[in-house]
N, C-alpha and C positions, 0 to 999 in steps of 0.2 A: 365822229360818226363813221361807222362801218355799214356801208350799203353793196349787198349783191342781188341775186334773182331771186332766190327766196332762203326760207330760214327754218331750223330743224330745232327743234326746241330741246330733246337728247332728254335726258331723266329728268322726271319734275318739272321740265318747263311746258307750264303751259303760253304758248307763241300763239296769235292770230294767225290763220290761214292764209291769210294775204300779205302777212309780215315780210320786209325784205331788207328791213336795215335795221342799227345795232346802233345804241348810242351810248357810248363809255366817256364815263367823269372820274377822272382818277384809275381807281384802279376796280372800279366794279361798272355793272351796265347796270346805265339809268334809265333806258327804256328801251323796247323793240316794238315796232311797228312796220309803218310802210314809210318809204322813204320821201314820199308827198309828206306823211302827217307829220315826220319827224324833222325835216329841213323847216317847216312851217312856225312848228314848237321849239325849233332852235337855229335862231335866222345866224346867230354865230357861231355854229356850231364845225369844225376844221372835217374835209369831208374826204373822204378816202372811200375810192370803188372799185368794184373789181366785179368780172360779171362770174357767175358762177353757184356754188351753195354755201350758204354759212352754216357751220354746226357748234355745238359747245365744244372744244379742245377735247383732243382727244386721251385716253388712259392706256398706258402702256404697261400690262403685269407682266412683261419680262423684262425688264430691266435690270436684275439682277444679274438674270444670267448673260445680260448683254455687254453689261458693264464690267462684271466681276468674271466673265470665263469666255471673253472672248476680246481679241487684240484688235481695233479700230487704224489700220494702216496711216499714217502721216502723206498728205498727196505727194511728199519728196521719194518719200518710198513703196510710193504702184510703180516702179521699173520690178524692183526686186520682190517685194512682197501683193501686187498687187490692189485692189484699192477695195475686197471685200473683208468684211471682220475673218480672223481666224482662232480658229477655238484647234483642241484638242493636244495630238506630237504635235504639231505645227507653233502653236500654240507656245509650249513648253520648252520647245529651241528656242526661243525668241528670249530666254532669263529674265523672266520682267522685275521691275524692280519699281519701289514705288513712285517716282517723278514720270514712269513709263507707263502704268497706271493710270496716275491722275490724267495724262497727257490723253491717251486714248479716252478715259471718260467722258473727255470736253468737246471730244469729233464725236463719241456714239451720241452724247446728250443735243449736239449741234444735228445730227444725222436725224433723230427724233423729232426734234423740231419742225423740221423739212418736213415731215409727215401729220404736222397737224398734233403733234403730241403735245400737253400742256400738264398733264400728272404721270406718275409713275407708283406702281408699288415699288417697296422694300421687301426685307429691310436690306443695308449693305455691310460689308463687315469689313470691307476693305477700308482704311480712313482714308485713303488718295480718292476713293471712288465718292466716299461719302462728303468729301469736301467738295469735291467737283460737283455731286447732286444741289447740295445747297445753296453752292453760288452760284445753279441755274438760272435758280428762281423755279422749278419743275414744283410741282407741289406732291408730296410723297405721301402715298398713302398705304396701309398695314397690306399684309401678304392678302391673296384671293384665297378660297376653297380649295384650290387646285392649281398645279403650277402651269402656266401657259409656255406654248410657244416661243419660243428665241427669235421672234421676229423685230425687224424694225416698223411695223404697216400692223398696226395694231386691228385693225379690220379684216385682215392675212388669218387673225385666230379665230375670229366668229363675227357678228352680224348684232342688234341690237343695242336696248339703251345700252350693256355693260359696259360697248368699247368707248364711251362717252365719259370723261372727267366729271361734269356738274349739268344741269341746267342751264339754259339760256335765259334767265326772267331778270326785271328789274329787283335790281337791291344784292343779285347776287355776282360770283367773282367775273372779271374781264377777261373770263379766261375762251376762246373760240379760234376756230378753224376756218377759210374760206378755201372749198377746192374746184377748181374748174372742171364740172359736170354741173347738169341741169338738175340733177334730184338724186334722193335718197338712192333710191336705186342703181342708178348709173356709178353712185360715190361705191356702193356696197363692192357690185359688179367688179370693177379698177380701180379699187384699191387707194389707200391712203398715196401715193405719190401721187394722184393729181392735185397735192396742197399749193396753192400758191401764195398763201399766208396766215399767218399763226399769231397769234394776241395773246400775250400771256399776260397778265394782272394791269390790262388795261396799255401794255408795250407790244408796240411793233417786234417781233423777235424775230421772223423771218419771212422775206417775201422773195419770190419768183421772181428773177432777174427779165 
């Protein structure tokens, strides 16, 4: 069971007003409610809290260009290269090759994460990148209407259901965000780094130390 202050239901989910917890059986949610009715309806149910907002995981459509044209630094090397992605000449000194590739894939896909991200679009065309996407577990979905932003903070592009993976409802996937702000608003306002933890097919995949 996933409980915080309340719950954002994101596309299609229709959520209770008073909803505040999340209850994942495998790898999908088997109910959302209030955290009274759901401990009640599942007296063994293994309980993880965190105070803050839950959303459905969020969808990153620049992935592409985050993965495929820009280099995700190794923390051994922010002395020399520093510890933000580099794109462009910068970029192209760097002679990447493809184990340098996958490598970077696995910190921008990890870097993702940290931000509540649980889909991506495509497609990728690099196969180091596309193996790295896979063995996320990120669930990939077809290009948007329009190319977005090279951001990691998928919230950074725009506002609404879009930046949202799925629904929050029973029967569908485990995939959600918990970020430390009190509401929708406050998460809009600042942005995807206040995640302090990310669910992706019903797994803990990353949490705020």
């Amino acid at each position: 069971m996933h409980a915080a202050d309340a719950v954002h239901g994101g596309p299609g989910g229709d959520v209770p007003a008073d909803a505040d917890a999340v209850v994942v059986e495998g790898s999908a949610v088997l109910a959302v409610g209030t955290f009274r009715e759901l401990t009640a309806a599942h007296p063994g149910a293994r309980v993880r809290r965190w105070s803050g907002l839950i959303t459905p995981g969020l969808l990153n459509a620049a992935a592409p260009a985050l993965l495929e044209a820009a280099y995700h630094p190794d923390p051994r090397e922010a002395g020399e290269l520093g510890t933000e992605p580099i794109t462009g000449t910068a970029l192209a000194a760097l002679g990447m090759d493809d184990n340098r590739w996958g490598a970077s894939a696995r910190r921008g896909l990890q870097r993702m994460l940290r931000h509540g991200t649980t889909a991506v679009r495509g497609p990728f065309t690099r196969p180091a990148v596309r193996t790295a996407v896979a063995r996320s577990g990120l669930r990939t979905y077809p290009p948007g209407p329009a190319a977005a932003p090279a951001l990691l903070d998928p919230l950074a592009a725009g506002t609404g259901d879009e930046v949202f993976a799925s629904g929050l409802t029973a029967g569908g996937p485990a995939d959600l965000a918990v970020f430390g702000v009190p509401d929708l608003a406050a998460l809009y306002a600042g942005g995807a780094g206040s995640c302090v933890a990310t669910v992706l097919g019903g797994r803990l995949v990353f949490r705020r130390g």
